[in-house]
C-alpha positions in Angstrom: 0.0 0.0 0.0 1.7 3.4 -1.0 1.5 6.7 0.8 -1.4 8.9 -0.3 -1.8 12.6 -0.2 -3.8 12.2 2.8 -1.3 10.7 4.6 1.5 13.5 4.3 -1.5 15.4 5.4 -1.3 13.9 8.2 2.3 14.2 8.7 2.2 17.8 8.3 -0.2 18.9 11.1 1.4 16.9 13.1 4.7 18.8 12.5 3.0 22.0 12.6 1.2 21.3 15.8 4.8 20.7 17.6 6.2 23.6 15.3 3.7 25.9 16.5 3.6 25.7 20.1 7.6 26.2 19.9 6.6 29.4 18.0 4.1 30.1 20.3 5.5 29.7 23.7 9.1 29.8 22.9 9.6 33.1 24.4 12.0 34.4 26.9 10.2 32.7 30.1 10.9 33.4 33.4 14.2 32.1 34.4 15.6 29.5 36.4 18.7 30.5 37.6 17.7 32.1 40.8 16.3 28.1 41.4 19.6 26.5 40.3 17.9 24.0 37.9 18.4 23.0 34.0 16.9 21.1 31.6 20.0 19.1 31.3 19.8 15.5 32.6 16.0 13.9 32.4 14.0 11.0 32.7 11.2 11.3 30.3 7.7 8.9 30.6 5.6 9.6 26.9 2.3 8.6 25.1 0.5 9.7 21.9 -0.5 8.9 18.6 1.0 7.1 15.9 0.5 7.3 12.0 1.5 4.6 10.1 3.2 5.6 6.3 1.4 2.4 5.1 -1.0 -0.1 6.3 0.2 -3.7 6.7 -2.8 -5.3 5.1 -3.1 -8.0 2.6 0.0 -9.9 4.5 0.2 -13.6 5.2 0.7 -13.1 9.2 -1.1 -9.9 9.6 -4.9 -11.3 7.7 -3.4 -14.1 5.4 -3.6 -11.9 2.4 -7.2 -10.4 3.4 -9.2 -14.1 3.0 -11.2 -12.5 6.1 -11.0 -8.9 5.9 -7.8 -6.6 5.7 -6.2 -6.0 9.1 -4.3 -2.7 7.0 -4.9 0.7 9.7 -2.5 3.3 9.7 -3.6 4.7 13.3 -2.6 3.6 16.4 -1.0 4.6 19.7 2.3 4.6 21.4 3.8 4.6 25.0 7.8 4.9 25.6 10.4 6.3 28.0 13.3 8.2 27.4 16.7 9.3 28.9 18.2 12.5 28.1 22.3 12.6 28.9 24.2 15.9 29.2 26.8 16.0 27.0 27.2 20.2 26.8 25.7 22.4 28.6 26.5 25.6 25.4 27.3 23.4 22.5 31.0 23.0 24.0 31.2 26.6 23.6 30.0 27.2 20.9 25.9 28.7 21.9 25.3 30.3 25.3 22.1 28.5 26.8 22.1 25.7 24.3 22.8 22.3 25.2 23.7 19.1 23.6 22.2 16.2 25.2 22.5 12.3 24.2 18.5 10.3 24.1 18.1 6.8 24.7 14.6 6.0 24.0 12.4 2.9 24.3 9.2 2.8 22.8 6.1 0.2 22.1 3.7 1.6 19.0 0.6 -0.7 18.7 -1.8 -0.3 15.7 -5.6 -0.3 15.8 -5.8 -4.3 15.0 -8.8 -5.8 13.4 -10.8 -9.4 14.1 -9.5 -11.5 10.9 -8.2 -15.0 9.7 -4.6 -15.7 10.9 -2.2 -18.4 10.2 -3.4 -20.0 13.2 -7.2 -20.1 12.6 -5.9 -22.2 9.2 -3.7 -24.6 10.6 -0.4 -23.4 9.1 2.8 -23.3 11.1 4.9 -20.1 10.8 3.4 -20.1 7.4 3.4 -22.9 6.1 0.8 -24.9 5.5 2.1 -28.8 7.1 1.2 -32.3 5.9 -1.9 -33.9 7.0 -3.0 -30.8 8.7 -6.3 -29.5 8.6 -7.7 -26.0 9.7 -8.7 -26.0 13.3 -11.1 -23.6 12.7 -12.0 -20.9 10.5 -13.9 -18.1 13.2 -11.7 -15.0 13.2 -9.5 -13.4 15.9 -7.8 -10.2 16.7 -4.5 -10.0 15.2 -2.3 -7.7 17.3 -0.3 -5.4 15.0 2.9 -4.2 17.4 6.1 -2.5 17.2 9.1 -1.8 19.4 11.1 1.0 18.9 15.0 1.2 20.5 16.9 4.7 19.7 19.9 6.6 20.2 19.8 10.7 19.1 21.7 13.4 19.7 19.1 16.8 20.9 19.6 19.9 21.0 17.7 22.0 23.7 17.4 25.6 23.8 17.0 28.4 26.1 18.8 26.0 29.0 18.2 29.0 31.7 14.5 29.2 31.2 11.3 27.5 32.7 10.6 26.8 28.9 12.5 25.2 26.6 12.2 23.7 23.0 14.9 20.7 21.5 15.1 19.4 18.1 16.3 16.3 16.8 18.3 16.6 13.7 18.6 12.8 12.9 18.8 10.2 15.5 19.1 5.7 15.6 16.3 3.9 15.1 16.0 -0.2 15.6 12.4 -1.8 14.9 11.5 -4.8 15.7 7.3 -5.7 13.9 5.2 -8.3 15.4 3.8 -10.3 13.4 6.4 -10.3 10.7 6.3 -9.5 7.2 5.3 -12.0 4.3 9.2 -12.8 4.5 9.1 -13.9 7.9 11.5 -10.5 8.3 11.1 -8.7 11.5 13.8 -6.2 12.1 14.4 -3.2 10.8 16.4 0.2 10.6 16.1 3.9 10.5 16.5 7.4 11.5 14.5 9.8 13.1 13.7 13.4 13.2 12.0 15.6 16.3 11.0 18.4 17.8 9.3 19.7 20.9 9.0 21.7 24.0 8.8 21.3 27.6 8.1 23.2 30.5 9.2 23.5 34.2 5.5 23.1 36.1 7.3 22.5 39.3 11.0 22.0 40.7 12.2 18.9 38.5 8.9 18.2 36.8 8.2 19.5 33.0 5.6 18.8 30.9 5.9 18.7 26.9 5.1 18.1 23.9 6.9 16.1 21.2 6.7 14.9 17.1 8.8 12.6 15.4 9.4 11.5 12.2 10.5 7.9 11.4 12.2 7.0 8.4 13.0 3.2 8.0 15.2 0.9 5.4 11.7 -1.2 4.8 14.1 -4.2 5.4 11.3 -6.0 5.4 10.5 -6.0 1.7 6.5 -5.8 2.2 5.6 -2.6 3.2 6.8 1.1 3.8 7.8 1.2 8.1 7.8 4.7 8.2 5.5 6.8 10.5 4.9 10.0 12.5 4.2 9.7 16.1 2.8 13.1 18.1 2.3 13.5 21.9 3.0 14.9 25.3 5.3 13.7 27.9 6.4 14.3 31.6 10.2 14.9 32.5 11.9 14.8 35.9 15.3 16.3 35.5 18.2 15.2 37.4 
């Protein structure tokens, strides 16, 4: 299934939602100085929405090829963690209230799955249809439609000093891993992201924010296109 116009649509209110709120409320904000706190080292907790490039219908493992109905949404949800490293607190002297920080992010995407026929309601094993066996039965079942997302980015945050602060992402790590796999049996894949956001300091080492990510992938999997756009807010404690 190839990307429509819709779906770049998509992509780019998502991207202008972020963008805009950094427009909006990246002003000069009160500082924290006089408090002795940073945005520099954080724990992040995260959830939102996800937007898949291209639907995984028609596929052996996800509704064996649609002989049931096609399990093929593009929408779904995400939840993740993340862990923001200090690596400079002004671009190693380079920007004044600018930082450099290193991510490590784990996240688990699941798409809005559909009742269909799997492999398992036809009595095939791992795809393969096996001598002498005959289909259990032929009622169908949710098929789950997952993904786990490992990452490693380098951010840049701004305005260090200030109770608000936006960060982008110019290109960051990204190692998928798809349950169920593709028509190959493939389940790993590789990528690179691109983000943006903003947070800001509610309360002594809590901020709240808001993030949006862009997630191109290899498509190792030779069935479908893995890219997608996730959007949604997230809480730091800083450290």
């Amino acid at each position: 299934m190839k990307e429509g116009r819709g779906t770049w649509r998509v992509h780019a209110r998502g991207v202008a939602l972020c963008l805009a709120l950094i427009a909006v409320f990246g002003i000069e904000g009160n500082s924290l100085a006089d408090e002795g706190g940073t945005a520099g080292n954080m724990v992040v907790f995260r959830g939102g929405y996800v937007h898949l490039d291209s639907g995984r219908g028609n596929e052996l493992f996800t509704d064996v090829h649609g002989a049931g109905g096609l399990n093929d949404s593009q929408h779904g949800w995400y939840v993740g963690a993340w862990l923001d490293h200090l690596l400079s607190p002004d671009v190693w002297g380079m920007m004044n209230d600018t930082a450099v920080v290193g991510e490590i992010g784990l996240q688990f995407n699941r798409i809005a799955s559909k009742e269909v026929l799997s492999t398992s309601n036809l009595g095939l094993d791992n795809g393969t249809p096996q001598p002498n066996l005959v289909a259990v039965h032929t009622t169908a079942a949710l098929q789950e439609l997952t993904m786990v997302v490992v990452s490693v980015a380098p951010k840049i945050r701004f305005m260090q000093s200030h109770r608000l602060s936006p960060w982008v992402i110019p290109g960051g790590l990204d190692i998928l891993v798809f349950s169920p796999p593709s028509n190959g049996a493939q389940y790993l894949d590789v990528g690179v992201q691109f983000g943006a956001g903003v947070d800001y300091n509610v309360w002594k080492a809590f901020r709240i924010g808001l993030e949006a990510r862009y997630h191109l992938a290899a498509n190792m999997t030779n069935s479908v296109t893995n890219n997608f756009l996730q959007v949604g807010p997230y809480l730091g404690i800083s450290f």
